[in-house]
py3Dmol code that shows the C-alpha trace and the ligand (Angstrom):
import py3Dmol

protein = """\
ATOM      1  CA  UNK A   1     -25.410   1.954 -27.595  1.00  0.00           C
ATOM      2  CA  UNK A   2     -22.012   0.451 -27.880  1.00  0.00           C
ATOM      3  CA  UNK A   3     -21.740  -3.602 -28.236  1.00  0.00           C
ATOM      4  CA  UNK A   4     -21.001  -5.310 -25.573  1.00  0.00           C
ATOM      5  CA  UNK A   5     -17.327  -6.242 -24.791  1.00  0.00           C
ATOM      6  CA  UNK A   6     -17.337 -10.376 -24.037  1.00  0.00           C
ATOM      7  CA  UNK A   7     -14.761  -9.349 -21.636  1.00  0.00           C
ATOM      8  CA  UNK A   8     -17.226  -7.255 -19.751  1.00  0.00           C
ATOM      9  CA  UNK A   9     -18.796 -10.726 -18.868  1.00  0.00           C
ATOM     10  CA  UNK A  10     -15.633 -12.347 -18.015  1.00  0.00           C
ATOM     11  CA  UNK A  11     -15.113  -9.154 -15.688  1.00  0.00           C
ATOM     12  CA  UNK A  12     -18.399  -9.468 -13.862  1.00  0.00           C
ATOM     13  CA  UNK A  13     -18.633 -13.454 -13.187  1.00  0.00           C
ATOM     14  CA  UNK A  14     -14.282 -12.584 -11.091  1.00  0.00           C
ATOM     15  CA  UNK A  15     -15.897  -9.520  -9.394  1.00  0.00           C
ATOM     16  CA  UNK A  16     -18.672 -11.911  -8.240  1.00  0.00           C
ATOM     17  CA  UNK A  17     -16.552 -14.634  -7.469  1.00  0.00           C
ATOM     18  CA  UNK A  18     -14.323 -12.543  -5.389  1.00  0.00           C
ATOM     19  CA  UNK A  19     -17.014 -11.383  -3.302  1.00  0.00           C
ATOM     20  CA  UNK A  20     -18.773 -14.897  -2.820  1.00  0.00           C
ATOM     21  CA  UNK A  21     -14.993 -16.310  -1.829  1.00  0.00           C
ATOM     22  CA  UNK A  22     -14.325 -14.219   0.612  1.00  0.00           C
ATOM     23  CA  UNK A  23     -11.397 -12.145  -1.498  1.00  0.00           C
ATOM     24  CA  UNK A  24     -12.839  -8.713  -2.167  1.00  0.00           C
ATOM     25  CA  UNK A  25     -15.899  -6.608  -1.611  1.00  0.00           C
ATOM     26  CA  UNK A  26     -17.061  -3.601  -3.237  1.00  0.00           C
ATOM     27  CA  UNK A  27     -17.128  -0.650  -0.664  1.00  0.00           C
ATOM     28  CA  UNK A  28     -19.665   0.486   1.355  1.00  0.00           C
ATOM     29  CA  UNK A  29     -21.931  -1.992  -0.281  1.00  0.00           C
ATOM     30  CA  UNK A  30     -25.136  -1.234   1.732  1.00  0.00           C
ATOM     31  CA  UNK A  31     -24.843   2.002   0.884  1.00  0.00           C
ATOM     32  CA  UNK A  32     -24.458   1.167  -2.632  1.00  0.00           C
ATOM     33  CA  UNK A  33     -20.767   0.837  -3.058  1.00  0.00           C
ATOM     34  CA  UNK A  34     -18.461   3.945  -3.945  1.00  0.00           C
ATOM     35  CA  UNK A  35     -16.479   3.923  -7.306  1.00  0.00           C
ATOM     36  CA  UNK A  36     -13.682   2.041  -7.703  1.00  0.00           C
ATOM     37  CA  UNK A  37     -12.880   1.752  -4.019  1.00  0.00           C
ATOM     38  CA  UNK A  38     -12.801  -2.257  -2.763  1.00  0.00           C
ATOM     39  CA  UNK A  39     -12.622  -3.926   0.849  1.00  0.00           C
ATOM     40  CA  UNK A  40     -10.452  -7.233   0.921  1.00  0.00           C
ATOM     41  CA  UNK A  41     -12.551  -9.935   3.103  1.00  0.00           C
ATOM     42  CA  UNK A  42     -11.019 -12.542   5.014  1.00  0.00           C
ATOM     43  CA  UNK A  43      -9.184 -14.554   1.943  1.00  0.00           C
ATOM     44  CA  UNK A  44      -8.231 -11.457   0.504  1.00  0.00           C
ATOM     45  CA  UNK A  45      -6.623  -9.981   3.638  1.00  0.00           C
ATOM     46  CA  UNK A  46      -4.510 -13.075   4.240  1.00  0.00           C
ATOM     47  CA  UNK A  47      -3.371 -12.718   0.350  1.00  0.00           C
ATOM     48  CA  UNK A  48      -2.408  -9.474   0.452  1.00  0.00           C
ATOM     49  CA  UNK A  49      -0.432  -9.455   3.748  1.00  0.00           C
ATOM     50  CA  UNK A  50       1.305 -12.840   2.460  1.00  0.00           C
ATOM     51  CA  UNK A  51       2.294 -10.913  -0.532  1.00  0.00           C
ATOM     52  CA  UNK A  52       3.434  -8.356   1.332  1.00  0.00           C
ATOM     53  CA  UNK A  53       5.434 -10.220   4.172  1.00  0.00           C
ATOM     54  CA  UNK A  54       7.077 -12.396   1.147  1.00  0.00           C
ATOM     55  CA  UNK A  55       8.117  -8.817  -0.197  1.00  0.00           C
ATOM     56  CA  UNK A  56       9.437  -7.612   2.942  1.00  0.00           C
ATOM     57  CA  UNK A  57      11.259 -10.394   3.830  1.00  0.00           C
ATOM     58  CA  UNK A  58      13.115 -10.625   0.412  1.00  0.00           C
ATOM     59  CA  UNK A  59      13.318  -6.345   0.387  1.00  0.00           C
ATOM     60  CA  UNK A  60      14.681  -6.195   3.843  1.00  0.00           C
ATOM     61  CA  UNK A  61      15.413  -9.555   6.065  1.00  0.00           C
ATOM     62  CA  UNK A  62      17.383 -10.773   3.254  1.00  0.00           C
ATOM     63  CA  UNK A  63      19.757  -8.240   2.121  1.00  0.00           C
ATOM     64  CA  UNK A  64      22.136  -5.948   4.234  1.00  0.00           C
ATOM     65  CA  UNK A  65      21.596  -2.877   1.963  1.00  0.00           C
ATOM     66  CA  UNK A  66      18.247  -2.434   2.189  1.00  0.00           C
ATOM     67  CA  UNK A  67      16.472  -0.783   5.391  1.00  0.00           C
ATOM     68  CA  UNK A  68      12.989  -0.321   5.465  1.00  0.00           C
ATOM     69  CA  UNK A  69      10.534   2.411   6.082  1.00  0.00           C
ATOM     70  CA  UNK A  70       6.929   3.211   7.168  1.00  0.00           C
ATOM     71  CA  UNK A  71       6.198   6.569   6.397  1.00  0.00           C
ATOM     72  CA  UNK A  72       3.071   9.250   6.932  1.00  0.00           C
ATOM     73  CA  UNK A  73       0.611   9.245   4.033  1.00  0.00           C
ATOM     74  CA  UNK A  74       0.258  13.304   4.928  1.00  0.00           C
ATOM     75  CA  UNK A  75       3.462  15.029   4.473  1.00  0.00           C
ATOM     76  CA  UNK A  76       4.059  18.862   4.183  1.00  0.00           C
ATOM     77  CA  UNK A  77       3.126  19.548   1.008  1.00  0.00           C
ATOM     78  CA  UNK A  78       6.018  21.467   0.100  1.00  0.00           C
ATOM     79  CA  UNK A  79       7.399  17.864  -0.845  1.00  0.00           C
ATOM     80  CA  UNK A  80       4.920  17.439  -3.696  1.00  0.00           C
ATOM     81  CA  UNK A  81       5.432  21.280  -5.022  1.00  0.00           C
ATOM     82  CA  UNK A  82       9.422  20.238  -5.170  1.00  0.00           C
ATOM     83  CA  UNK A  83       8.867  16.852  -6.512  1.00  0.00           C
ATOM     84  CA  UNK A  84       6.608  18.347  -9.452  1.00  0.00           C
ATOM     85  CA  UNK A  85       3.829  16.571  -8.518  1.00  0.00           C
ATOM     86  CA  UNK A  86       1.822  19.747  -7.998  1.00  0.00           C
ATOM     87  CA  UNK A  87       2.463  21.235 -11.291  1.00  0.00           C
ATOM     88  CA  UNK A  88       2.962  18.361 -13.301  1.00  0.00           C
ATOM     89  CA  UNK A  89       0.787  15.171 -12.056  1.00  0.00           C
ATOM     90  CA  UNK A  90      -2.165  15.964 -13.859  1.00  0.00           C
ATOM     91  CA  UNK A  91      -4.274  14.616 -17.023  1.00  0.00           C
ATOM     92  CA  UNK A  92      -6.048  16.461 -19.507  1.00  0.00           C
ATOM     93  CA  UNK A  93      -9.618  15.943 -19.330  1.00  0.00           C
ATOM     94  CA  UNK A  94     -12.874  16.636 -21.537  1.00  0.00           C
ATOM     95  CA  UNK A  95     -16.146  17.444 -20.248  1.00  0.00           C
ATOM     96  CA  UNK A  96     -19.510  17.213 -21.916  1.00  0.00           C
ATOM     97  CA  UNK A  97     -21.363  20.208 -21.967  1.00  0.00           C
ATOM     98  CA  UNK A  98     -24.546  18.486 -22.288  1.00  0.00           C
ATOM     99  CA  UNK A  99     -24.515  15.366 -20.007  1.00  0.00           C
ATOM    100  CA  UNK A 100     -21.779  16.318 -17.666  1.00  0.00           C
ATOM    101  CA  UNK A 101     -19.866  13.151 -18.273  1.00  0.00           C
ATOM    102  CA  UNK A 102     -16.427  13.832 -18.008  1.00  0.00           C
ATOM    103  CA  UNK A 103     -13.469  11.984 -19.917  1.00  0.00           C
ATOM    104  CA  UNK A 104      -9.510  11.682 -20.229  1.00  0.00           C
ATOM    105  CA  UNK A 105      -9.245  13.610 -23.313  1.00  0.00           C
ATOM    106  CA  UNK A 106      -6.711  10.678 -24.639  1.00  0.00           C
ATOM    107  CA  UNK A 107     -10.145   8.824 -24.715  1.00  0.00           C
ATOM    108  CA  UNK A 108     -11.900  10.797 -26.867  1.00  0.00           C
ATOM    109  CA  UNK A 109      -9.441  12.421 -29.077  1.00  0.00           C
ATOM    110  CA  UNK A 110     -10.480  12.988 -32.838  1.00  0.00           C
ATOM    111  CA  UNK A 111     -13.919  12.247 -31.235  1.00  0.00           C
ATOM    112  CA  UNK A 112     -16.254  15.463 -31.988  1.00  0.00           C
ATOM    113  CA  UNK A 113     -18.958  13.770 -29.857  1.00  0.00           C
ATOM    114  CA  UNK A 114     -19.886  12.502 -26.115  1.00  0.00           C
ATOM    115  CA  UNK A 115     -19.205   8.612 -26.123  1.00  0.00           C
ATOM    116  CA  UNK A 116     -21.674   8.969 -23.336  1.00  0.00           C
ATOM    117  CA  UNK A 117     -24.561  11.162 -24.632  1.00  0.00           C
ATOM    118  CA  UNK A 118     -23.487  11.346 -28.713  1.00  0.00           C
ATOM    119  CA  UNK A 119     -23.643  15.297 -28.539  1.00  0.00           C
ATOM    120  CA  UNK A 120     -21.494  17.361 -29.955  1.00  0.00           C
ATOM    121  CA  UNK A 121     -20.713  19.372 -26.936  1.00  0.00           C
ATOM    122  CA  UNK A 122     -17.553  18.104 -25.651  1.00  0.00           C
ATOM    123  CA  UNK A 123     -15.484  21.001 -24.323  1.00  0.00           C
ATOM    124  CA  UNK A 124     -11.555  21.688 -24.734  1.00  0.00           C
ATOM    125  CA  UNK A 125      -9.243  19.676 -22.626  1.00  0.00           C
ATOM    126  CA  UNK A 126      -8.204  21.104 -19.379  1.00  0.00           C
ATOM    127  CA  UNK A 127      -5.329  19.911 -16.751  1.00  0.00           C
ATOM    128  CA  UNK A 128      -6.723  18.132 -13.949  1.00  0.00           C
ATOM    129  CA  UNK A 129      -4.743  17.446 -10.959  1.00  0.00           C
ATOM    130  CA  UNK A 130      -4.654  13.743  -9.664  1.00  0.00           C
ATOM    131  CA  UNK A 131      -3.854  14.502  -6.111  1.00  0.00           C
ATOM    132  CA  UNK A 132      -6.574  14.404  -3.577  1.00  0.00           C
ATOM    133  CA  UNK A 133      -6.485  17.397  -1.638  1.00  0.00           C
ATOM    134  CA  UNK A 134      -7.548  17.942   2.154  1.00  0.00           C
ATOM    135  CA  UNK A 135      -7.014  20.730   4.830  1.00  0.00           C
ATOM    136  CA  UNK A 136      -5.398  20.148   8.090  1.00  0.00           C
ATOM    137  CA  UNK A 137      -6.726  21.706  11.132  1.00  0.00           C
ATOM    138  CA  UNK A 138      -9.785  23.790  11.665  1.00  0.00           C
ATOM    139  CA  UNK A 139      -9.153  26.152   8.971  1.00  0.00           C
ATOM    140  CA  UNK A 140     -10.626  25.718   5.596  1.00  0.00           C
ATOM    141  CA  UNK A 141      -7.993  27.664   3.355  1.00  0.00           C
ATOM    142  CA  UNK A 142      -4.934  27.207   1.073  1.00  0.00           C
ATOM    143  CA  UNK A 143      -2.395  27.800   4.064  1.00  0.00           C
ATOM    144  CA  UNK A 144      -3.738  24.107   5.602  1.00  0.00           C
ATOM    145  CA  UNK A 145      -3.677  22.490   2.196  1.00  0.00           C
ATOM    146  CA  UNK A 146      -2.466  18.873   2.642  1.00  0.00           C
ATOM    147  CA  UNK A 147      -2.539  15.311   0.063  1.00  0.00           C
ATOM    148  CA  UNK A 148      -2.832  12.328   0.360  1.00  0.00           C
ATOM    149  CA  UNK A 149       0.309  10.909  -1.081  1.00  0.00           C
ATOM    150  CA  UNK A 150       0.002   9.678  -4.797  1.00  0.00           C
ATOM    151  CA  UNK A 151       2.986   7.853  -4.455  1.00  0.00           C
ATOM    152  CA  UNK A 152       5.483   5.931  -1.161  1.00  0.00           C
ATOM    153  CA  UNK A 153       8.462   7.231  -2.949  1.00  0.00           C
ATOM    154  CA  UNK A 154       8.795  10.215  -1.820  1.00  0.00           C
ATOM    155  CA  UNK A 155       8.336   9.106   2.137  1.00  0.00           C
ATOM    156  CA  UNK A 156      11.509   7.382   0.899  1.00  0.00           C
ATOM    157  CA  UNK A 157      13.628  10.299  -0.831  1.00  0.00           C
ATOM    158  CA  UNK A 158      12.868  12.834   1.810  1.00  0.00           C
ATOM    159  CA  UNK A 159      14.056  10.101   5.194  1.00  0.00           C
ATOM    160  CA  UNK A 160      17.279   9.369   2.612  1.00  0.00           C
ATOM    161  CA  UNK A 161      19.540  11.048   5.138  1.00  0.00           C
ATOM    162  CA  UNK A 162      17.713  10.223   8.257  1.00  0.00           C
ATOM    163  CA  UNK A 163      18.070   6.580   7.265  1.00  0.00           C
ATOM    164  CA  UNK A 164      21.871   6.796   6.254  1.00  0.00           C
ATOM    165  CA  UNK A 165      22.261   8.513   8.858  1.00  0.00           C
ATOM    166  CA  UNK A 166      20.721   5.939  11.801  1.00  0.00           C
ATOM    167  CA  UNK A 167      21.911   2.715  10.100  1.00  0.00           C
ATOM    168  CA  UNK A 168      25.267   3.304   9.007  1.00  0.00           C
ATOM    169  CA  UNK A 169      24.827   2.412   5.605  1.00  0.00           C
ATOM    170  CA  UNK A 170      26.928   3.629   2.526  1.00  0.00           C
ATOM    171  CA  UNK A 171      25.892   4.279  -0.369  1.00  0.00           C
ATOM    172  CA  UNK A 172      24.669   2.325  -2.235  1.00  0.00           C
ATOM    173  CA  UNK A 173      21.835   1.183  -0.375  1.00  0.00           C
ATOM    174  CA  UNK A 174      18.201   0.641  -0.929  1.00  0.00           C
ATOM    175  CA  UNK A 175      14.613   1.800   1.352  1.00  0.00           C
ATOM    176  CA  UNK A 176      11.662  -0.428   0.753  1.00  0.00           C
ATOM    177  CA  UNK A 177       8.491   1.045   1.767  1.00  0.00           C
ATOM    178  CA  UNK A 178       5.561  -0.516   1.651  1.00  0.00           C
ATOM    179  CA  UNK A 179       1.907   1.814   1.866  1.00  0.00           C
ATOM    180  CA  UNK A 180      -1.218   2.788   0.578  1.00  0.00           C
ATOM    181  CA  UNK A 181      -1.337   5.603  -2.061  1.00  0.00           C
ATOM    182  CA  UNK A 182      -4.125   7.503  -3.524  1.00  0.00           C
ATOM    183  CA  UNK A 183      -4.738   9.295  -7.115  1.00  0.00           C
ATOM    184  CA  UNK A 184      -8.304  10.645  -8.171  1.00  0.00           C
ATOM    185  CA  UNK A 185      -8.230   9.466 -11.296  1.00  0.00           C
ATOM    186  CA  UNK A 186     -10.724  10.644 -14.039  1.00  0.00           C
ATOM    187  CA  UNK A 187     -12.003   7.358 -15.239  1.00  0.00           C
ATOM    188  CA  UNK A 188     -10.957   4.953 -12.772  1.00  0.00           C
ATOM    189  CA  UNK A 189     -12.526   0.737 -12.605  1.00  0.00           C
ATOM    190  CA  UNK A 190     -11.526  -2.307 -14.534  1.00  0.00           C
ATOM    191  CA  UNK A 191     -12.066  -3.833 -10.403  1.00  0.00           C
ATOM    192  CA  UNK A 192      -9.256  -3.241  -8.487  1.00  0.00           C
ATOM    193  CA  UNK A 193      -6.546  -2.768 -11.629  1.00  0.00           C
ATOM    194  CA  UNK A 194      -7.225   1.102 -11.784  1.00  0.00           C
ATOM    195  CA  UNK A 195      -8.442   2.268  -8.011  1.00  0.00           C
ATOM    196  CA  UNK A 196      -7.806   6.021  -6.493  1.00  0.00           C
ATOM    197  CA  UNK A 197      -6.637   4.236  -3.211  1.00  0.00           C
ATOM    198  CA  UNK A 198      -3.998   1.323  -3.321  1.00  0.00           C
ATOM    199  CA  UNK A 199      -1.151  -0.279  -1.501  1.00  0.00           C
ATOM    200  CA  UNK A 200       2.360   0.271  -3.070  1.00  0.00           C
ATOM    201  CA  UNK A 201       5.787  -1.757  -2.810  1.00  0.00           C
ATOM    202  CA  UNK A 202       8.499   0.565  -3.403  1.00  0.00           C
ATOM    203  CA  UNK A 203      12.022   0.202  -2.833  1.00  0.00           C
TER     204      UNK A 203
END
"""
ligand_1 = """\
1
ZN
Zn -22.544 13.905 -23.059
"""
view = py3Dmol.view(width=600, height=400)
view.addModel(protein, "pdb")
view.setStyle({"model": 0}, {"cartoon": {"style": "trace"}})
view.addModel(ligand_1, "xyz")
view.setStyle({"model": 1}, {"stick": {}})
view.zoomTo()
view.show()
């Protein structure tokens, strides 16, 4: 068994706090929470959207060359196959063949054994893609393949032209998009620094 990190303590006593203030819950708590996914109560709310509106306002009230822009989170996935993010957002990973636990294989490199078990039966890394995939429609199969969006930016890069376009801007100019994003990361936590859903501010 590893030795305890202090800072697991220090961790523990701000997730706590959060909760009992009124900033952030874990998920689905009465069903026992899900991984890395956290609900924003009423403090929290009211911080985030203040953080956001002061963004916004100093993105897009304040400047003349910057528009903004809401986006979908699904978009045809096309977009992520030209962006790269199909064949090149991915981390290697490293399964144990005895326990099942399952690691980023910068974790464990040099490592011949599971942190998690201590057997020697970690397997070769493999490429794991960090998108989350769904279907839309009825239909099950790879022709309704949609993500969710691991990143805002793109929303941004593919409306470049509809924005120019509809408010006369010249280049330069900026889009500021602010949305939630979503990555299924191998070993997400650390509260809500590492999550597989988040909110981005992009411009
Ligand atoms: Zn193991």
């Amino acid at each position: 068994m590893a030795k305890k990190n202090p800072n697991d303590d220090k961790m523990e006593r701000l997730v706590s706090l959060c909760k009992r203030r009124g900033f952030i819950y874990p998920s689905s708590e009465i069903y026992g929470g899900l991984n890395s996914c956290w609900d924003y109560g009423p403090l929290g709310a009211e911080l985030k959207r203040n953080i956001k509106t002061f963004w916004w306002e100093a993105m897009t009230a304040r400047r003349d060359d910057i528009e903004g822009l809401d986006a979908a989170i699904l978009m045809h996935p096309q977009v992520w196959v030209t962006s790269g993010h199909v064949a090149e957002f991915h981390d290697p990973l490293v399964d144990c063949r005895s326990c099942k636990a399952r690691f980023r294989a910068d974790d464990v490199a040099g490592k011949k054994n599971c942190p998690n078990c201590g057997n020697a039966t970690l397997t070769e890394a493999r490429q794991f893609n960090l998108m989350f995939k769904t279907f839309m429609g009825p239909v099950e199969d790879n022709s309704a393949v949609v993500y969710l969006r691991p990143e805002t930016a793109q929303g941004i890069y593919v409306n470049f032209l509809n924005v120019k376009n509809s408010s006369r801007q010249k280049i330069p100019f900026g889009i500021a998009q602010i949305g939630k994003a979503f990555r299924n990361e191998i070993t997400p936590g650390n509260f809500i620094f590492r999550t597989r859903e988040f909110e981005q501010m992009e411009m």
